[in-house]
N, C-alpha and C positions, 0 to 999 in steps of 0.2 A: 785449280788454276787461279789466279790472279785477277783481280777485276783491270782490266784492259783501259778502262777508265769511266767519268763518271754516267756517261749515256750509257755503258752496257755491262749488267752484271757480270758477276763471274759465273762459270760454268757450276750448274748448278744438278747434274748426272751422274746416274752410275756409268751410264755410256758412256766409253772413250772418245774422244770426237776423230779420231784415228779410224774407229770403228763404224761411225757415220757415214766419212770417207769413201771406206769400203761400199756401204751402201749405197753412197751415190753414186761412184763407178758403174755399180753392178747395175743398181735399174736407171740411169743412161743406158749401157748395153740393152739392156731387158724391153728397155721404150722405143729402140730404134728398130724394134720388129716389124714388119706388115703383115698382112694377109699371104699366105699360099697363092701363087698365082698359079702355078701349073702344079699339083695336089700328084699327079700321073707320072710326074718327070723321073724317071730313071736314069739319067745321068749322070757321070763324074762330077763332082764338081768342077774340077779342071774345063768339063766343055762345057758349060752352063758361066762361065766367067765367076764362080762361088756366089751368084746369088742366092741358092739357098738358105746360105749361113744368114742372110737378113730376113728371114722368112721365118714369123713364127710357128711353134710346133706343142702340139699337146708333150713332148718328149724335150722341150726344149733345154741344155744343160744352162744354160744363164738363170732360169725360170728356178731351176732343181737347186741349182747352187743358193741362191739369194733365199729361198725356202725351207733350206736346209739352216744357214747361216741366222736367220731370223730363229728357227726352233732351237738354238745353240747357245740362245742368249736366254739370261736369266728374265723372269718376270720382271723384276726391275727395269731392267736394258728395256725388253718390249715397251711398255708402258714409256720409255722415256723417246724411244724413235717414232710411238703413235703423236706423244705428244710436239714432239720435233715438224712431225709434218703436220700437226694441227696449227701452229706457232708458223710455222711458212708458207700454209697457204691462207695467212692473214685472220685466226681466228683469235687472236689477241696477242698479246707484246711480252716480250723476255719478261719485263716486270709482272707479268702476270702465271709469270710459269706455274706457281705452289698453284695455284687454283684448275691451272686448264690439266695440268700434270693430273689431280687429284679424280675431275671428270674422265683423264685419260682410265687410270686405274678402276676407276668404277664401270666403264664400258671396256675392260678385260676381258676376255675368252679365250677359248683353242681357233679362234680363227685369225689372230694377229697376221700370220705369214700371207691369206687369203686376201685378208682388208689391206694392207699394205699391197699387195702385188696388182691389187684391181683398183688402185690410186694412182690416176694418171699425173704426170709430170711428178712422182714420187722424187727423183732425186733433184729437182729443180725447188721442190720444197726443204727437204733437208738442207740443201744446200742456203736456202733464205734463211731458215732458223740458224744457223750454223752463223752465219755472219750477222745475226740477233746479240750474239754472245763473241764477236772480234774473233772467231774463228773460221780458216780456212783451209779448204785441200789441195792448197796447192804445190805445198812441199809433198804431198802423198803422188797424187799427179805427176808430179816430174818425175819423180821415183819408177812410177808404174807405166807411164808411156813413152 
C-alpha cells in the first residue's frame, strides 16, 4: 500500500488489512457476550426472545470460528495481529512498528489464538492500529451488514 501521507506510514504487513477487518467483526461479536444467566433454560429460542445467542458458551461458534481463523494464519499474520493490538492499545506508534513487531515475534507460541481471545476490547484495538496506518473497515462493514 501507499503511504497515505506524511503522519502515517505505509502498511508495513503480511496481514491483509481486509483480514484485520474480519477480526474485528468477529471479536465485536465475541465481546458482546455475557454471562449465562439461566445455565437450566431449556427453551426455544423463539420463547426466550433469542437471548441466548448473546450468552457466552464453553461451545461458543463465534469463539471456534475466530480460533479457528487465527490458527489459519501463517506465523507471520499472528505476529503482525499480536502486534496490531499491541500498537492499539497504545504501547507505541506506527513509526515504531519494526521494533514492537520484533518483541511481537520473540513473545510467539501455540498460544496466540488463547492471548488474543482473553484481550478484552480486542477489535476496538485492531481497529486503533488499523487507522495508525489511514486504514479502515468500513467498505468491509457495509459489505457484511
Amino acid at each position: 500500500m501507499k503511504k497515505i501521507d506524511e503522519d502515517r506510514p505505509a502498511w508495513p504487513m503480511t496481514i491483509a488489512p481486509e483480514k484485520v477487518c474480519y477480526f474485528i467483526l468477529k471479536a465485536r461479536q465475541f465481546d458482546a457476550k455475557e454471562a449465562p444467566s439461566d445455565e437450566d433454560s431449556s427453551s426455544n429460542p423463539t420463547d426466550d426472545r433469542m437471548i441466548d445467542i448473546l450468552e457466552d458458551s464453553s461451545d461458543d461458534p463465534v469463539q471456534e470460528e475466530l480460533r479457528s481463523a487465527i490458527w489459519a494464519l501463517s506465523v507471520d499474520e499472528q505476529i503482525d495481529l499480536v502486534t496490531l493490538v499491541w500498537l492499539g492499545r497504545g504501547d507505541g506508534t506506527a513509526s515504531e512498528w519494526s521494533s514492537i513487531r520484533r518483541a511481537a515475534a520473540d513473545a510467539h507460541n501455540n498460544r496466540t489464538a488463547a492471548y488474543l481471545l482473553g484481550t478484552p476490547l480486542l477489535g476496538d484495538y485492531l481497529e486503533e492500529a488499523l487507522s495508525m496506518f489511514g486504514e479502515s473497515c468500513q467498505a468491509v462493514e457495509n459489505e457484511h451488514l
